[in-house]
PyMOL Python script that loads the backbone (N, CA, C, O; Angstrom):
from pymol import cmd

cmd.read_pdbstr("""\
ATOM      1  N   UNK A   1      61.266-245.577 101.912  1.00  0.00           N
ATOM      2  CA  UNK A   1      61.351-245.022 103.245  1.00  0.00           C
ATOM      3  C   UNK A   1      62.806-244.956 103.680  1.00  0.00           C
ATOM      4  O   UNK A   1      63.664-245.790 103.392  1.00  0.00           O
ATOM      5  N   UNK A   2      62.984-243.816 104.439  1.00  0.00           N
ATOM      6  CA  UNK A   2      64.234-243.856 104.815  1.00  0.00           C
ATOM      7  C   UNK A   2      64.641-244.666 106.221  1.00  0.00           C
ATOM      8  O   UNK A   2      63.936-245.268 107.032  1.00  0.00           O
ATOM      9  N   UNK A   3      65.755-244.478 106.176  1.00  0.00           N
ATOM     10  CA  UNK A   3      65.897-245.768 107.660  1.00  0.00           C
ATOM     11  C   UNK A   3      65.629-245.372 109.300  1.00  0.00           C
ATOM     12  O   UNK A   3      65.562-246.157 110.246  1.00  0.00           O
ATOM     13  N   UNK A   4      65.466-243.536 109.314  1.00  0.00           N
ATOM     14  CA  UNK A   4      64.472-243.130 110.790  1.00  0.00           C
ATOM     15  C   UNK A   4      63.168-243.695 110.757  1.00  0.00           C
ATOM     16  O   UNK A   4      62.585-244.304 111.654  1.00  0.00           O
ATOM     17  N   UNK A   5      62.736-243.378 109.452  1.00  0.00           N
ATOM     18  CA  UNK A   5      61.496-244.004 109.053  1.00  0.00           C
ATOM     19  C   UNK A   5      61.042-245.425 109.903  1.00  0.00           C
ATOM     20  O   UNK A   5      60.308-245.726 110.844  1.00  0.00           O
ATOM     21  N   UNK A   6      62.101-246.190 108.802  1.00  0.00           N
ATOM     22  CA  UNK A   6      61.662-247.374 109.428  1.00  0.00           C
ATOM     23  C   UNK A   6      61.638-248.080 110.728  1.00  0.00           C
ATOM     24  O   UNK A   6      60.881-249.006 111.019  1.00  0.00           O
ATOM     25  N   UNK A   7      62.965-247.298 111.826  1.00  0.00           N
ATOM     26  CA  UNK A   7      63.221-247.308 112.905  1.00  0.00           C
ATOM     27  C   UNK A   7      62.309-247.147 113.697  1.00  0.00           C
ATOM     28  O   UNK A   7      62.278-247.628 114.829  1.00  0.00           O
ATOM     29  N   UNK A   8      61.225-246.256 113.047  1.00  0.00           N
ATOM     30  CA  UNK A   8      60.498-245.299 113.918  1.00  0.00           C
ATOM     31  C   UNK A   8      59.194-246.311 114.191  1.00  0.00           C
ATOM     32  O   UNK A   8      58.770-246.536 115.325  1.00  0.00           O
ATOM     33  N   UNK A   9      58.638-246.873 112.999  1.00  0.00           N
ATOM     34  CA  UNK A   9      57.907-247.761 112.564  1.00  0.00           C
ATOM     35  C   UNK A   9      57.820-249.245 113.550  1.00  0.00           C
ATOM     36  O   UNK A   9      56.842-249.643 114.184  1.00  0.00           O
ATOM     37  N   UNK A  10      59.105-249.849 113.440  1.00  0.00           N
ATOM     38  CA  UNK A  10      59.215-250.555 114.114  1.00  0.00           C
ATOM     39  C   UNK A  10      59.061-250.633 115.619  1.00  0.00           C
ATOM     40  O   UNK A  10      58.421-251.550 116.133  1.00  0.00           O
ATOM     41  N   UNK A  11      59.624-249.708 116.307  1.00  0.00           N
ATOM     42  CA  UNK A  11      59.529-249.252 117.537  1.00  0.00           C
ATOM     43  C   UNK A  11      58.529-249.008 118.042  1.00  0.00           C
ATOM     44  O   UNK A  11      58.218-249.320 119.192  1.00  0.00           O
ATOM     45  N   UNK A  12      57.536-248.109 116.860  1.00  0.00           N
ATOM     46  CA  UNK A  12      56.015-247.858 117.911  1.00  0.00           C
ATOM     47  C   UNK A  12      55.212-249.593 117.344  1.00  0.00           C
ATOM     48  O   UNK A  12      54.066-249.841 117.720  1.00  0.00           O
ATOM     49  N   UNK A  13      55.971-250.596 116.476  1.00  0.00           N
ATOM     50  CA  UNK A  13      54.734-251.429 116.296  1.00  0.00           C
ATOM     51  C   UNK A  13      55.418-252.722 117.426  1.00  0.00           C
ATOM     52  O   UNK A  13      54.662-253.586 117.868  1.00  0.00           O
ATOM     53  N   UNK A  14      56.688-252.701 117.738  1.00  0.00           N
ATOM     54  CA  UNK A  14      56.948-253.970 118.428  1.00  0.00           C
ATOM     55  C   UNK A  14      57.671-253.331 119.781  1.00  0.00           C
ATOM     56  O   UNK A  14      58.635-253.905 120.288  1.00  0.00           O
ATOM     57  N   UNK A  15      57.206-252.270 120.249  1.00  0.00           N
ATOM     58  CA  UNK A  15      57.879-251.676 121.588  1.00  0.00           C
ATOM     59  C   UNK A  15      56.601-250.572 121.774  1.00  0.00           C
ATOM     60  O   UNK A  15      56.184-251.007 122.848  1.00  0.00           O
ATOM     61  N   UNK A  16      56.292-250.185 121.665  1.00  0.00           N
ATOM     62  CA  UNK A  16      55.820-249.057 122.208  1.00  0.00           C
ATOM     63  C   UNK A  16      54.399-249.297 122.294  1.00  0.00           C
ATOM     64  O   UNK A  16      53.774-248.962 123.301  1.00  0.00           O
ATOM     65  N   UNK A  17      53.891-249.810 121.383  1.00  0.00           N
ATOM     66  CA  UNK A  17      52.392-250.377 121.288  1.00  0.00           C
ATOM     67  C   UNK A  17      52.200-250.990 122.569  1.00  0.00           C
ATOM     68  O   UNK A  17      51.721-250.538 123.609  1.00  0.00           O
ATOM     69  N   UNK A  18      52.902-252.659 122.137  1.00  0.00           N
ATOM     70  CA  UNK A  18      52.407-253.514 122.737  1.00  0.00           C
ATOM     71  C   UNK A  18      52.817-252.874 124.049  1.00  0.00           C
ATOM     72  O   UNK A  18      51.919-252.195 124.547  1.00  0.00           O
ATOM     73  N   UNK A  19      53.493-252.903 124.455  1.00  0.00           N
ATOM     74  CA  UNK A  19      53.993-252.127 126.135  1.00  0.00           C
ATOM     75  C   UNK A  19      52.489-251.274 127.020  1.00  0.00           C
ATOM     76  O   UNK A  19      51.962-251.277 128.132  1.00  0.00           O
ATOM     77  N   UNK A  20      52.293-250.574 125.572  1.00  0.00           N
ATOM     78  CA  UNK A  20      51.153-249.764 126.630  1.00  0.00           C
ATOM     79  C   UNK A  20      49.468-250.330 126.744  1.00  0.00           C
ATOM     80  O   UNK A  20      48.478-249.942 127.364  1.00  0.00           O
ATOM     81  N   UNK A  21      49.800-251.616 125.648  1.00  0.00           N
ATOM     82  CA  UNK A  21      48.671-251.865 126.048  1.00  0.00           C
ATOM     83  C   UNK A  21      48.906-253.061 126.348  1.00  0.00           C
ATOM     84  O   UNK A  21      48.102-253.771 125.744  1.00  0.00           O
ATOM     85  N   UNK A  22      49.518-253.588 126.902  1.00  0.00           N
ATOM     86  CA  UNK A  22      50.229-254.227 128.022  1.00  0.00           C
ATOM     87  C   UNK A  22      49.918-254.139 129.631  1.00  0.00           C
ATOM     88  O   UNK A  22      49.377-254.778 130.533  1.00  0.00           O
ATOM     89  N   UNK A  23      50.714-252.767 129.352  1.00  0.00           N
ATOM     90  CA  UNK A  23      50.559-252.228 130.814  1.00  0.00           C
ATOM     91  C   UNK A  23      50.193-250.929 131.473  1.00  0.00           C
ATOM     92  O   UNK A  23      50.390-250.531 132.621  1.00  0.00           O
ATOM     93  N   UNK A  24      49.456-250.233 130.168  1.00  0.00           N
ATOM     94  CA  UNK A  24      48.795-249.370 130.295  1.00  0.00           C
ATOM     95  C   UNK A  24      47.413-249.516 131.291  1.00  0.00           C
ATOM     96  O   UNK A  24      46.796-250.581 131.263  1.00  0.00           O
ATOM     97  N   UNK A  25      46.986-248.482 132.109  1.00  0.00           N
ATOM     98  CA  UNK A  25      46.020-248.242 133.217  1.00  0.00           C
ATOM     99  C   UNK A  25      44.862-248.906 132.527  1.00  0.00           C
ATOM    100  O   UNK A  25      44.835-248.795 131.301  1.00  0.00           O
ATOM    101  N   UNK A  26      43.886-249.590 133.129  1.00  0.00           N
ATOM    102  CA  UNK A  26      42.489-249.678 132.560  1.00  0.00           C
ATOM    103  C   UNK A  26      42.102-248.370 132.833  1.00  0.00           C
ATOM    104  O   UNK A  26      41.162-248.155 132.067  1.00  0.00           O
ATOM    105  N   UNK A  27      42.323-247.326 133.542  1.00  0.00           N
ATOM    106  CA  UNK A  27      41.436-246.334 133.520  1.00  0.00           C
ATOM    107  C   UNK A  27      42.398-244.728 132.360  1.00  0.00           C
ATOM    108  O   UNK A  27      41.995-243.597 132.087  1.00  0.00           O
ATOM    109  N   UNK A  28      43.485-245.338 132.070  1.00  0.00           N
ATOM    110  CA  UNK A  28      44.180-244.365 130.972  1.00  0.00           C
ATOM    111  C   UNK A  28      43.172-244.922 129.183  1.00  0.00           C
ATOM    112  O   UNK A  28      42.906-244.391 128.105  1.00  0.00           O
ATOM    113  N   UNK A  29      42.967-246.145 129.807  1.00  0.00           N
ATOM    114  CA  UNK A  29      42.522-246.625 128.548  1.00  0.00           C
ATOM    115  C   UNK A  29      40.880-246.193 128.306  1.00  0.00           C
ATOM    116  O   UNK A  29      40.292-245.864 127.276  1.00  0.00           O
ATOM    117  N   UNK A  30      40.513-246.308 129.401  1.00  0.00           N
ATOM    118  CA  UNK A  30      38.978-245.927 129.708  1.00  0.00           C
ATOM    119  C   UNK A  30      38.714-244.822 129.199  1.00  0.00           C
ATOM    120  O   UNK A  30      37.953-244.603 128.256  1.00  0.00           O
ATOM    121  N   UNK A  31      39.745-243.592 130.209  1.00  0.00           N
ATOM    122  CA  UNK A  31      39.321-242.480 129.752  1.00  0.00           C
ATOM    123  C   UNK A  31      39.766-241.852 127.955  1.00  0.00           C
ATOM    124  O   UNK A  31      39.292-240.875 127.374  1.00  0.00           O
ATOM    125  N   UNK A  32      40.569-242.610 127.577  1.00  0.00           N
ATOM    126  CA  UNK A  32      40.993-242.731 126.047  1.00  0.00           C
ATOM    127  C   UNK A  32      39.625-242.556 125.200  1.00  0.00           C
ATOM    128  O   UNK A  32      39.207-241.672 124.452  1.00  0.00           O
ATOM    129  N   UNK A  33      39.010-244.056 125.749  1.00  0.00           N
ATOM    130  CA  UNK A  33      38.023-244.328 124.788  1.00  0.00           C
ATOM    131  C   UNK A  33      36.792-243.050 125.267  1.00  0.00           C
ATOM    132  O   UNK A  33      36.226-242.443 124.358  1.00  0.00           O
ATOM    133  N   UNK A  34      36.491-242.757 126.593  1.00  0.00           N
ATOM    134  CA  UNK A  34      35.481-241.835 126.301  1.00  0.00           C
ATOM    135  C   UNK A  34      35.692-240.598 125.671  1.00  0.00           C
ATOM    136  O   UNK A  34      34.703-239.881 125.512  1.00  0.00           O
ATOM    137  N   UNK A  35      37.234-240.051 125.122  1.00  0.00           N
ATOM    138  CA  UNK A  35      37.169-238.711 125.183  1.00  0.00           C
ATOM    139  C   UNK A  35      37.272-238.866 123.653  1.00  0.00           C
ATOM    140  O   UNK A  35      37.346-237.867 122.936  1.00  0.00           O
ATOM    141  N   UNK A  36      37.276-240.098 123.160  1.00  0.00           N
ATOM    142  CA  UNK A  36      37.016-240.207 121.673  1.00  0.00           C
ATOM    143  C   UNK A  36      35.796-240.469 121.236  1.00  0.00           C
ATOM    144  O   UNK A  36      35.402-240.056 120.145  1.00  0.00           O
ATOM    145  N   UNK A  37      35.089-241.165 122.020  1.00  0.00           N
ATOM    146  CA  UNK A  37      33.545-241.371 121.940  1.00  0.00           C
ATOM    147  C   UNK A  37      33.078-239.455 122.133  1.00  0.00           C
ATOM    148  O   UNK A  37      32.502-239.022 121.135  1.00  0.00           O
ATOM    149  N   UNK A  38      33.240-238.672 122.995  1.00  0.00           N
ATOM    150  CA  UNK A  38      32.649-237.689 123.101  1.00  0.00           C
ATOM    151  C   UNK A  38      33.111-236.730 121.990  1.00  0.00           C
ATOM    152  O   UNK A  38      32.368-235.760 121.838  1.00  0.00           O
ATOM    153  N   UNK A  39      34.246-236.803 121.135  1.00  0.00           N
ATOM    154  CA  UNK A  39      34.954-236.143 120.361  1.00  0.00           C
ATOM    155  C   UNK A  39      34.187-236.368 119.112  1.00  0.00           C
ATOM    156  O   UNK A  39      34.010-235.383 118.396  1.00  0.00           O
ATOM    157  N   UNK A  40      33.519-237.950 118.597  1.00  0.00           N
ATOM    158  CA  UNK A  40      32.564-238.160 117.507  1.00  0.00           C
ATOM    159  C   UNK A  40      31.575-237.470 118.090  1.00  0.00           C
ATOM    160  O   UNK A  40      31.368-236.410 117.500  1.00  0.00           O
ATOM    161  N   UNK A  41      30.820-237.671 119.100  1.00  0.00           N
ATOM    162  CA  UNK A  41      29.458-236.803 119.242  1.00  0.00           C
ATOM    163  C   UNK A  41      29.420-235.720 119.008  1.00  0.00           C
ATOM    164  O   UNK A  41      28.437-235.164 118.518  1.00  0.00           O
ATOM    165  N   UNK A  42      30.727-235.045 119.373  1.00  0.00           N
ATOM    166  CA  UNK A  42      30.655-233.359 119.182  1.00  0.00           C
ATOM    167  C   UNK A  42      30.933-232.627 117.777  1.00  0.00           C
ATOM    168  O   UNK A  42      31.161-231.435 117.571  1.00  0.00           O
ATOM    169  N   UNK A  43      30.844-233.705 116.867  1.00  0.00           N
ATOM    170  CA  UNK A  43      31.338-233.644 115.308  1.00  0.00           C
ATOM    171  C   UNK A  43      31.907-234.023 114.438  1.00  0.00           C
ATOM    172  O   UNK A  43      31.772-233.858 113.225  1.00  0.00           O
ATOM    173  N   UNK A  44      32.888-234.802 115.284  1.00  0.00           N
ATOM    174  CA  UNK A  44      34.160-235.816 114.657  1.00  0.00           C
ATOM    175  C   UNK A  44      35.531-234.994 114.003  1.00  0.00           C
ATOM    176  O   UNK A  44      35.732-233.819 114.309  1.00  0.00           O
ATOM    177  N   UNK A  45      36.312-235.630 113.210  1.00  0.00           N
ATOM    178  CA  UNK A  45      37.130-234.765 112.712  1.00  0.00           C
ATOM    179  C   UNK A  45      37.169-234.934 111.148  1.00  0.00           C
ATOM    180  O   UNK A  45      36.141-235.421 110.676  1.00  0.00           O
ATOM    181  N   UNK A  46      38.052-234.655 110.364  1.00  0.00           N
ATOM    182  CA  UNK A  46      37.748-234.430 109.079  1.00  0.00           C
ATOM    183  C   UNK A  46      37.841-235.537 108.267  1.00  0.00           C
ATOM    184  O   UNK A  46      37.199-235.617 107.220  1.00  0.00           O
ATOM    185  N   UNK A  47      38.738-236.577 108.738  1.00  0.00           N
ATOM    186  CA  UNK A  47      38.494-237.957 108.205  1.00  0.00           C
ATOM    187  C   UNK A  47      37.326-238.237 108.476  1.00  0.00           C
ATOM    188  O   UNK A  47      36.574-238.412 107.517  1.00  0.00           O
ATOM    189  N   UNK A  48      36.825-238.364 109.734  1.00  0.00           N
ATOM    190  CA  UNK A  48      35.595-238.922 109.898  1.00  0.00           C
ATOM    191  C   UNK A  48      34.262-238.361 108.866  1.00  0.00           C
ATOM    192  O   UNK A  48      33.541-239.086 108.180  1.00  0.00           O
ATOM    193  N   UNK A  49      34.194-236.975 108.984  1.00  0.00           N
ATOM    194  CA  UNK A  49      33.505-236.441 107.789  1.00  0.00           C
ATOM    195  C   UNK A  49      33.279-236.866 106.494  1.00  0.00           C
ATOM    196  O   UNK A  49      32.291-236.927 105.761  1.00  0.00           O
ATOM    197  N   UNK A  50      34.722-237.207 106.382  1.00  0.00           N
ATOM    198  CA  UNK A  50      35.049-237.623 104.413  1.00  0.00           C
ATOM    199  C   UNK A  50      34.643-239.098 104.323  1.00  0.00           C
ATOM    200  O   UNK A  50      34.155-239.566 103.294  1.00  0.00           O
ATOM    201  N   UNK A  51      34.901-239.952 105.649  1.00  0.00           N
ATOM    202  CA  UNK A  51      34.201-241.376 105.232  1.00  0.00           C
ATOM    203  C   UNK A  51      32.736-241.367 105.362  1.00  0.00           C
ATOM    204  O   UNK A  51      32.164-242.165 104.619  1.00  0.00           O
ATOM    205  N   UNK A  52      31.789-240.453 106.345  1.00  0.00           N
ATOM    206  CA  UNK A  52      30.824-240.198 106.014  1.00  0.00           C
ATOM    207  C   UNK A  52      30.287-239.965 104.800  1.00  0.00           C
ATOM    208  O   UNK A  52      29.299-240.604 104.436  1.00  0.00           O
ATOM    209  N   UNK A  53      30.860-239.031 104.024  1.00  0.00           N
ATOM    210  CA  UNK A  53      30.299-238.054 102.822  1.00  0.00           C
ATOM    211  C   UNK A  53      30.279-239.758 102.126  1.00  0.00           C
ATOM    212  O   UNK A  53      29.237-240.262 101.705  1.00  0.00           O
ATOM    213  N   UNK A  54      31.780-240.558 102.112  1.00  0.00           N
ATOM    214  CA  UNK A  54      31.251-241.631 101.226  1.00  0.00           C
ATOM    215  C   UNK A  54      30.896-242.532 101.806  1.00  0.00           C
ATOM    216  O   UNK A  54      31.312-243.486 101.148  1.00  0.00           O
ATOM    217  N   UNK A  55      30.353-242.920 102.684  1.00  0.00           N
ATOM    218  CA  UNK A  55      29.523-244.160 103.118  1.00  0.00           C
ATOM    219  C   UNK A  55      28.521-243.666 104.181  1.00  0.00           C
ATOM    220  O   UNK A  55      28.825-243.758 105.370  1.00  0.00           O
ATOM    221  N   UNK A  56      27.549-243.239 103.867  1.00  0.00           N
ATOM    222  CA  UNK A  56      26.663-242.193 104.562  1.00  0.00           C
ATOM    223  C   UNK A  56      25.751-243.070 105.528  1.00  0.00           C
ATOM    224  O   UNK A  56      25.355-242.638 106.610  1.00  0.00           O
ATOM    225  N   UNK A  57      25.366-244.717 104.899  1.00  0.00           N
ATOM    226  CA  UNK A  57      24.884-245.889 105.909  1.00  0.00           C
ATOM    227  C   UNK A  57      25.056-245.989 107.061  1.00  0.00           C
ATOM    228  O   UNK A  57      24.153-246.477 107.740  1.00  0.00           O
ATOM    229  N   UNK A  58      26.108-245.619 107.587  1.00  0.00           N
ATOM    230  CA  UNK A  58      27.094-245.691 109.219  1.00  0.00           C
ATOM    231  C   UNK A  58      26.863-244.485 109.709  1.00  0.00           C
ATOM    232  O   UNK A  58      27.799-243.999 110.344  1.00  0.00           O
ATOM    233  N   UNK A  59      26.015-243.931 109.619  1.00  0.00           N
ATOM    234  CA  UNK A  59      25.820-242.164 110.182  1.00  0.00           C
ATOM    235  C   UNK A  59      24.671-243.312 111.882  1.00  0.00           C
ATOM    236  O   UNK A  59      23.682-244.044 111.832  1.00  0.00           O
ATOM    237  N   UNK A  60      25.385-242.937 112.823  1.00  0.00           N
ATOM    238  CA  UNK A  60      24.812-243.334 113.541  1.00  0.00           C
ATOM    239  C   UNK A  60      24.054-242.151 114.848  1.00  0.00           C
ATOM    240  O   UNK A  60      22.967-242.386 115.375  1.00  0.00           O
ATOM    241  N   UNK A  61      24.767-241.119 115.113  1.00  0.00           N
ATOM    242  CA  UNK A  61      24.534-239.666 115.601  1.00  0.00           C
ATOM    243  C   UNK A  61      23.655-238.632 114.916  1.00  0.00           C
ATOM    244  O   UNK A  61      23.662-238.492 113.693  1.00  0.00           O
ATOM    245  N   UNK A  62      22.784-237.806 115.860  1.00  0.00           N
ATOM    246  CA  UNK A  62      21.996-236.828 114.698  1.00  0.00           C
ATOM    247  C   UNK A  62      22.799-236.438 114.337  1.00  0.00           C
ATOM    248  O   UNK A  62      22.826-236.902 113.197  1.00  0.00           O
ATOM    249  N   UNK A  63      24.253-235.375 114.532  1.00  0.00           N
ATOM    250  CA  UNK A  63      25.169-234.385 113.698  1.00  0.00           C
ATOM    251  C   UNK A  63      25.387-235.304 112.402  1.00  0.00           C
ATOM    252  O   UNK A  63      25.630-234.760 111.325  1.00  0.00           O
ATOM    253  N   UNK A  64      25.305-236.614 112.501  1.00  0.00           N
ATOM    254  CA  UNK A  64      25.868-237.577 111.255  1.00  0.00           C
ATOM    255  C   UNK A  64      24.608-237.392 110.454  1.00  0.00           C
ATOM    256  O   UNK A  64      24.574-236.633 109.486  1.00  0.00           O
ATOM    257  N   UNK A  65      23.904-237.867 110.733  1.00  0.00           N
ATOM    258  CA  UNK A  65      22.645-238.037 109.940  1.00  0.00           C
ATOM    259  C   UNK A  65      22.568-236.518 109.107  1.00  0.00           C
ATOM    260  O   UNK A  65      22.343-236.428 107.900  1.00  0.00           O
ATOM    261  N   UNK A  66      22.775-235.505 109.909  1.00  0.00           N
ATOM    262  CA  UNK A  66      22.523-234.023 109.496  1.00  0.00           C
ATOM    263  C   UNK A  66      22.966-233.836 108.390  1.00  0.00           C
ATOM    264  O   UNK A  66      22.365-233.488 107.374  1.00  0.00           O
ATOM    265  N   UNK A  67      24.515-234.160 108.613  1.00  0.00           N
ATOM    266  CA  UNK A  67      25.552-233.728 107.628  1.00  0.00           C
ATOM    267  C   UNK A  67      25.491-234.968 106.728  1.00  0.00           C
ATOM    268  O   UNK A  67      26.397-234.926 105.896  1.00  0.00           O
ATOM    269  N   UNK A  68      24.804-235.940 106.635  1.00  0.00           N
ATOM    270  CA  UNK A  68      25.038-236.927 105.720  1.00  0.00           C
ATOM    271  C   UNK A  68      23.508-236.022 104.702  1.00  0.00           C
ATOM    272  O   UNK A  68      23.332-236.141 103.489  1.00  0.00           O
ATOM    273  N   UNK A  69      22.872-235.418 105.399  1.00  0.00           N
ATOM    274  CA  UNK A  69      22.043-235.469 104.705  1.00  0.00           C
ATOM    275  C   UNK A  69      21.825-233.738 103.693  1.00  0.00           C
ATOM    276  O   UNK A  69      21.129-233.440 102.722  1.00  0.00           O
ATOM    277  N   UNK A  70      22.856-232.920 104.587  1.00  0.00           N
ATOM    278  CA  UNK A  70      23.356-231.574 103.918  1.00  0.00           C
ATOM    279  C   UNK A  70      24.044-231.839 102.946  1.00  0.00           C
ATOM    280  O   UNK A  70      24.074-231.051 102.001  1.00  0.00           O
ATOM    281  N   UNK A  71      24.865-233.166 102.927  1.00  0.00           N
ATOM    282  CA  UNK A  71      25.350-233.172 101.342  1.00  0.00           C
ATOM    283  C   UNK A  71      24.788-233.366 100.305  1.00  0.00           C
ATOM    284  O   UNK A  71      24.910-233.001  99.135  1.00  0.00           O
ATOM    285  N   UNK A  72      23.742-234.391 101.237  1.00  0.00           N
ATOM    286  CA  UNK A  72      23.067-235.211  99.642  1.00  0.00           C
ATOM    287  C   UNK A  72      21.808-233.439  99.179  1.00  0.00           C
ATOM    288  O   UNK A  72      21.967-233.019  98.032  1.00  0.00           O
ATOM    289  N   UNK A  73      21.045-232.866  99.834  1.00  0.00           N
ATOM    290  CA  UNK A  73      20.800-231.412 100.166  1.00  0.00           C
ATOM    291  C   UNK A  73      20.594-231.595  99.062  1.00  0.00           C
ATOM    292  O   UNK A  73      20.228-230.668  98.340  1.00  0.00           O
TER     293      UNK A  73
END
""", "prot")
cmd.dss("prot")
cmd.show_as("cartoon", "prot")
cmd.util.cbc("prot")
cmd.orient("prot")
């Protein structure tokens, strides 16, 4: 890694993180988590897909179940 790299690294893991969740809003955080909760319901994204395809057990949503089960198809 080069040394922005690592700069960069450091900064979001011992400054920037902790700070916001620190002193970040309970309701910045709130609405965080619902618009990611509603973002899996509506399909997820493509990681989420690919850990599906391989661990199809954790399909907890019909779209999951669907598509866990269009692969196996």
């Amino acid at each position: 890694m080069d040394w922005k790299t690592i700069i960069g690294l450091w900064w979001y893991d011992y400054v920037h993180f902790p700070l916001w969740h620190r002193f970040g809003s309970k309701e910045s955080k709130r609405e965080i988590k619902e618009a990611l909760k509603k973002r899996r319901k509506e399909g997820g994204c493509s990681a989420w897909r690919t850990y599906l395809a391989e661990h199809p057990e954790v399909a907890k949503y019909d779209w999951e179940k669907e598509f866990v089960k269009d692969i196996k198809g």
